[in-house]
C-alpha positions as CSV (number, residue, x, y, z in Angstrom):
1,X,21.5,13.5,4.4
2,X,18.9,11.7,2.8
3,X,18.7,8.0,4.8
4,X,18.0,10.2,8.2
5,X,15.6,12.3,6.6
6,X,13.3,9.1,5.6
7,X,14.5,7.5,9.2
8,X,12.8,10.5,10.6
9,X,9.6,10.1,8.3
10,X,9.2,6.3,9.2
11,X,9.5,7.1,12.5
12,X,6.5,9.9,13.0
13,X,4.6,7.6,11.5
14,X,4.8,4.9,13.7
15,X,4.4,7.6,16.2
16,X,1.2,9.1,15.8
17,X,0.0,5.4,14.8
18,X,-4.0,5.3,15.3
19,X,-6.6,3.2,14.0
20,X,-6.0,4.3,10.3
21,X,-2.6,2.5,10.6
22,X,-1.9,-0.3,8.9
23,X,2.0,-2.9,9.0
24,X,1.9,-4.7,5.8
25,X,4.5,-7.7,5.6
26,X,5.0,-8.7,1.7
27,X,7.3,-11.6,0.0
28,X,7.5,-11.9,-3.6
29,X,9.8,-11.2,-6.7
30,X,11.6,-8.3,-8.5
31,X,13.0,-8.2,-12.0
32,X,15.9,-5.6,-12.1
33,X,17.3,-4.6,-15.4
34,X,20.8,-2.8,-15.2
35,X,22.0,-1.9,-18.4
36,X,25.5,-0.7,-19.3
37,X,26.9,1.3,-21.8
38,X,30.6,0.8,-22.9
39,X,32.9,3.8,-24.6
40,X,29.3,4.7,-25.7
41,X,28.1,2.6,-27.6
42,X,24.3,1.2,-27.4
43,X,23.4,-0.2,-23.5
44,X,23.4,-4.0,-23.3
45,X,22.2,-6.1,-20.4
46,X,24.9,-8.6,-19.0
47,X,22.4,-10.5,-17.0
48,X,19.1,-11.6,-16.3
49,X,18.1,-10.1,-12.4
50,X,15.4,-11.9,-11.3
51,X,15.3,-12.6,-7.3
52,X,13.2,-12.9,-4.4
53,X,11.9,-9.6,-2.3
54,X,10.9,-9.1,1.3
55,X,9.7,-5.9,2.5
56,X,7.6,-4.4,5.4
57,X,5.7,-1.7,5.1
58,X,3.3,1.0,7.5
59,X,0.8,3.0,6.5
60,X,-1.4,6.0,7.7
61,X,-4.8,6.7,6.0
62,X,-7.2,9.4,6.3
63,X,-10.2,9.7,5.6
64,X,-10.4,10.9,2.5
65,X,-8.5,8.0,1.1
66,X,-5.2,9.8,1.0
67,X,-2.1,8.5,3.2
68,X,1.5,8.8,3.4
69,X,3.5,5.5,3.6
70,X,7.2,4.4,4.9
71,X,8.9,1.1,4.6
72,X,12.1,-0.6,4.2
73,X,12.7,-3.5,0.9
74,X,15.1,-5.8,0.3
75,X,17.3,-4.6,-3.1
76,X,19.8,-6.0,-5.2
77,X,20.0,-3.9,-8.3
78,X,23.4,-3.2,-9.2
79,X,25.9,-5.6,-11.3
80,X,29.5,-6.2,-11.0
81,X,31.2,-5.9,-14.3
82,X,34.6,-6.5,-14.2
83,X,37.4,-7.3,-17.0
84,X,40.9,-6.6,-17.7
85,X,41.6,-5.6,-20.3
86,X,39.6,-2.0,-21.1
87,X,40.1,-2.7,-25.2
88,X,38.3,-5.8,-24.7
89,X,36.0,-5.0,-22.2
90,X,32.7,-5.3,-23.9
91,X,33.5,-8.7,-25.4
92,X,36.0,-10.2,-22.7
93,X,34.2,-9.8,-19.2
94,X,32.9,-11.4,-16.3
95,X,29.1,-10.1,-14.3
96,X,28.1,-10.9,-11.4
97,X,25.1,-9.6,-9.3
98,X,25.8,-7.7,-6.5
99,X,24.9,-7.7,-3.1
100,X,21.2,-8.0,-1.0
101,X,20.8,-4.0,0.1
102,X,18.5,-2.8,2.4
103,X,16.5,0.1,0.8
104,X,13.9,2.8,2.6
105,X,10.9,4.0,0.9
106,X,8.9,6.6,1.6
107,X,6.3,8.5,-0.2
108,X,2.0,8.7,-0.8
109,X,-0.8,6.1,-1.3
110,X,-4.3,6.5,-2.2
111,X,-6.7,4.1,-0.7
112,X,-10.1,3.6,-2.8
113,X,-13.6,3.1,-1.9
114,X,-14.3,-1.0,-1.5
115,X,-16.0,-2.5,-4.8
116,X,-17.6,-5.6,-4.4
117,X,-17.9,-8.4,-6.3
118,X,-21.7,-9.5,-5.1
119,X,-24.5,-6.5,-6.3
120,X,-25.9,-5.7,-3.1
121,X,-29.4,-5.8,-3.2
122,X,-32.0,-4.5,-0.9
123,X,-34.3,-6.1,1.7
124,X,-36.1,-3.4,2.6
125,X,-39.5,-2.8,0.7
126,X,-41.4,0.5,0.2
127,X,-44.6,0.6,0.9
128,X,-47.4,3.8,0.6
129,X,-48.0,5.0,4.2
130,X,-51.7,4.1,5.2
131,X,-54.4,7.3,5.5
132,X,-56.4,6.3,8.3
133,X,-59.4,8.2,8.8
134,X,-60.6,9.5,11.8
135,X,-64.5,8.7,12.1
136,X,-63.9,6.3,15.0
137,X,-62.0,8.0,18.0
138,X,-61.7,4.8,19.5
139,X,-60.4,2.8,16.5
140,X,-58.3,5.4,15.3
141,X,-56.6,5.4,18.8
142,X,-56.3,2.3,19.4
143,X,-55.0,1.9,15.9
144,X,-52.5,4.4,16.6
145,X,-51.4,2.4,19.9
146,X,-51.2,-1.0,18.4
147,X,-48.4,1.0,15.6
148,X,-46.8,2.7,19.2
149,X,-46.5,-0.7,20.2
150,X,-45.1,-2.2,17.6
151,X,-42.3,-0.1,17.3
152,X,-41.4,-1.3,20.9
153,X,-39.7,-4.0,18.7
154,X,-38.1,-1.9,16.4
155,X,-34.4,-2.2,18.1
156,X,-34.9,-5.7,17.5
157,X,-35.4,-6.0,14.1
158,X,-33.0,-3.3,13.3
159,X,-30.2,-5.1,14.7
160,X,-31.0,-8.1,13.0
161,X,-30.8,-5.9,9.3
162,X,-27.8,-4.8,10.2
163,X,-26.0,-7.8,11.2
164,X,-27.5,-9.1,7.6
165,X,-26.5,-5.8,6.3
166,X,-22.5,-6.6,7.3
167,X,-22.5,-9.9,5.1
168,X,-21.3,-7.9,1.8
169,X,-19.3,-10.7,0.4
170,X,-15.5,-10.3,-1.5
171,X,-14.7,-6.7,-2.3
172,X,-11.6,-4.9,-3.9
173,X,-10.0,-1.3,-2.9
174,X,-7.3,0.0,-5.3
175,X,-4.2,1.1,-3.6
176,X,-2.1,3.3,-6.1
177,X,0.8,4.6,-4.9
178,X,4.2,6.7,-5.4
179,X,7.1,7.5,-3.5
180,X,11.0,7.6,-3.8
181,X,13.6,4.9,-2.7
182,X,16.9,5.5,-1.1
183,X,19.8,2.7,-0.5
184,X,22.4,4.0,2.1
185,X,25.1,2.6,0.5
186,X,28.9,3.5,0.4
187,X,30.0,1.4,-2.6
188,X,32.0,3.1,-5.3
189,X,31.2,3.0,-8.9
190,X,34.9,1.5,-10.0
191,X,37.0,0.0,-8.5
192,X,40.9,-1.1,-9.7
193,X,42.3,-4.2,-7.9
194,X,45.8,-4.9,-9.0
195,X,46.3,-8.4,-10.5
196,X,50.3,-9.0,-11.8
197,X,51.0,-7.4,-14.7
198,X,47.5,-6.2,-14.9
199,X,44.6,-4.7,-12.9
200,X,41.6,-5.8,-12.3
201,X,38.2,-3.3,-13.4
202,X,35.0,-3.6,-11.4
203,X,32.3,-1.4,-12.8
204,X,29.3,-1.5,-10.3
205,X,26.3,-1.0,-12.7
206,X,23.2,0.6,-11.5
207,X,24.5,1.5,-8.3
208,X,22.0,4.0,-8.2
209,X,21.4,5.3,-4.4
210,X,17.7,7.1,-5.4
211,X,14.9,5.4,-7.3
212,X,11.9,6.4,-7.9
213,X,8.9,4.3,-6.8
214,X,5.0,3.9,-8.3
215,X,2.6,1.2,-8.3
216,X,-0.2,-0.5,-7.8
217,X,-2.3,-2.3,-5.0
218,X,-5.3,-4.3,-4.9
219,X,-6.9,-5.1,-1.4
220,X,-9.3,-8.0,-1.0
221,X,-11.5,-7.9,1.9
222,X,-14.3,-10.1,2.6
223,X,-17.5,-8.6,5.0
224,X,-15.1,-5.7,5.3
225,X,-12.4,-7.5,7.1
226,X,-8.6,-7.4,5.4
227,X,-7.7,-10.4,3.9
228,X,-4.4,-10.1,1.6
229,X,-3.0,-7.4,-1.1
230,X,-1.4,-8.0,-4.3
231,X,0.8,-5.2,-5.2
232,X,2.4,-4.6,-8.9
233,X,5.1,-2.1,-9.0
234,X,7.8,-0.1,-11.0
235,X,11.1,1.6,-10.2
236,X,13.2,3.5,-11.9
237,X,16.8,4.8,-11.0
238,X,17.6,8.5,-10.3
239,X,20.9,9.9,-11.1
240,X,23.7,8.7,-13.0
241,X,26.6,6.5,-12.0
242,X,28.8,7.2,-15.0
243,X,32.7,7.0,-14.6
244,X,36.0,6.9,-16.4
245,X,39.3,5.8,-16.1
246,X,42.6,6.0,-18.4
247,X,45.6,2.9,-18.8
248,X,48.5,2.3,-20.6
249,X,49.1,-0.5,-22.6
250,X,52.1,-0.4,-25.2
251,X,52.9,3.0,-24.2
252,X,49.4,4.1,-25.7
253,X,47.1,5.7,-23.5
254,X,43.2,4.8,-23.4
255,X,40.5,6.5,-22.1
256,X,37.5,4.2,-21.3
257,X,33.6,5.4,-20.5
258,X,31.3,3.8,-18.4
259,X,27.3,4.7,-18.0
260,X,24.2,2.6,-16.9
261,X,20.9,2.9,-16.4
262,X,18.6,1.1,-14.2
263,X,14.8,0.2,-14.2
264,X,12.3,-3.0,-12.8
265,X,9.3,-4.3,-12.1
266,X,8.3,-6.6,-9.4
267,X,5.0,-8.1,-7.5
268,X,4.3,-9.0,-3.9
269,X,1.7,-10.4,-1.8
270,X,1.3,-9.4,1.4
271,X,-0.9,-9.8,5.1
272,X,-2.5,-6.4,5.9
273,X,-2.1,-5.7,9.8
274,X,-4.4,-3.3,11.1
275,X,-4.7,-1.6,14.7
276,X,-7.7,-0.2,15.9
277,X,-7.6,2.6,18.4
278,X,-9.9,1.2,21.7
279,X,-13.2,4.5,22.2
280,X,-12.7,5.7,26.1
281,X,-16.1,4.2,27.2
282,X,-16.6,7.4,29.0
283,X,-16.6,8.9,25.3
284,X,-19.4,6.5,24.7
285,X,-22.9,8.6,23.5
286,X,-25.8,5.8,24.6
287,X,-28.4,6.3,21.8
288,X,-31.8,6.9,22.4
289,X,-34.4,3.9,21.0
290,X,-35.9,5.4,17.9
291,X,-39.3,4.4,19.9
292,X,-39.6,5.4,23.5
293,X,-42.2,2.9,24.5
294,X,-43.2,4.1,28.4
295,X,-43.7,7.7,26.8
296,X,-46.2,6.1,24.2
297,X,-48.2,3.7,26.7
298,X,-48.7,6.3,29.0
299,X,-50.1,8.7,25.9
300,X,-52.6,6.0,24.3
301,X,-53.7,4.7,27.5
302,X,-54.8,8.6,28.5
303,X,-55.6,9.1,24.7
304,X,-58.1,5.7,24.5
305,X,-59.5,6.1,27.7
306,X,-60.8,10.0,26.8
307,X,-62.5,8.7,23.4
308,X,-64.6,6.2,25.0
């Protein structure tokens, strides 16, 4: 019931992509550690589990940082643990990872404001406003034109500060983020292969189909455009896999208990891909110049002409 409800949630997502959505592609490495407990007694790890990683996933932000995310990761957390005889299990026994899994993630990310690296510094300066006085007409008119005029140039200039405003340098946006982890996944916990006189025990460790999902993500950006993200994360498995089985041996009867418990870390780097929603140009508002210079030649003109 699970896998098609976070089918369903990846899904809408990609749906109602707009310009906050965001693909992010990611290779790296995870560090699994399945532990085992046998007739219990204190967990042991059989293995090291350190392996590649590859997993894609999508994003939707709004604007108040806040997002829900979906994905699908490669996983190979569980460990084959298999011996034959269950007396000697813990000391006589042969572990084996098990298979590459595809697992689906889902949950929520919180996108930060950027922090940059360079201390941005302003260009503009302040300045007192000049008190002109108005014994002359005629020079304080045509003082007042010549400033009319001059802002005739204003759009210019402006533009030029804010192209000079975009250049902001390397900047960092924190990406934490939580969410759960589901493996559709029909392998059983034990399985007893017959083998001559004896059988064969196959204890899947940490076959764990949920797993809880946090980390961390750091977004560099340089002028504001999306460069690459590091993410650091942790998982730990949800549920228990514990089983039990009972042989004969000598016509005495043994009962043998099996447990595990998983948990990992891993890191990935990954390529932002962001689409941007294209504006209707018929939704287009044209902007009025902050100075409307035919209004203001017209009035100094009148304005100089009347004082002298």
């Amino acid at each position: 019931m699970r896998c098609p409800v976070l089918i369903a949630v990846f899904a809408g997502i990609t749906l109602t992509a707009n310009s906050q959505f965001t693909i992010l592609p990611q290779a790296g490495f995870e560090n699994s550690n399945t532990k085992i407990s046998y007739n219990n007694l204190p967990y042991f790890s059989p293995l090291a589990q350190l392996q590649p990683k590859f997993s894609l996933r999508a994003d939707y932000k709004f604007k108040n940082g806040f997002g829900p995310f979906a994905g699908i990761s490669t996983s190979r957390p569980s460990v084959s643990y298999s011996f034959t005889d269950p007396e000697k299990g813990m000391t006589e026994y042969n572990a084996s990872m098990g298979n590459v899994q595809a697992q689906l993630q889902a949950g929520l990310q919180y996108t930060s404001k950027p922090i940059f690296f360079k201390k941005q510094t302003s260009t503009s300066k302040s300045s007192k406003p000049k008190v002109e006085t108005a014994t002359n007409n005629h020079s304080y008119y045509s003082s007042r034109c010549s400033h009319y005029y001059s802002g005739c140039g204003a759009k210019k200039s402006s533009t030029a500060e804010k192209t000079k405003s975009q250049d902001k340098g390397w900047s960092l946006r924190l990406q934490p983020s939580a969410g759960i982890g589901f493996i559709p996944s029909n392998v059983e916990d034990l399985v007893i292969n017959p083998a001559g006189s004896q059988n064969n025990y196959i204890y899947n460790a940490g076959n764990n189909k949920t797993t809880f999902l946090t980390g961390m993500g750091f977004e560099f950006a340089k002028n504001e455009k999306r460069l690459f993200t590091l993410s650091v994360n942790y998982f730990q498995g949800l549920g228990n896999n514990a089983t039990s089985f009972t042989s004969e041996s000598a016509g005495k009867t043994t009962t043998t208990m099996l447990n595990s418990k998983l948990s990992g870390w891993g890191a990935t780097l990954g390529i932002p891909l962001s689409f941007t929603k294209k504006t209707n140009p018929q939704q287009k508002v044209e902007q009025k110049p902050k100075y409307d210079c035919q209004r203001y030649k017209m009035e100094c003109r009148y304005r100089c002409r009347k004082t002298i």
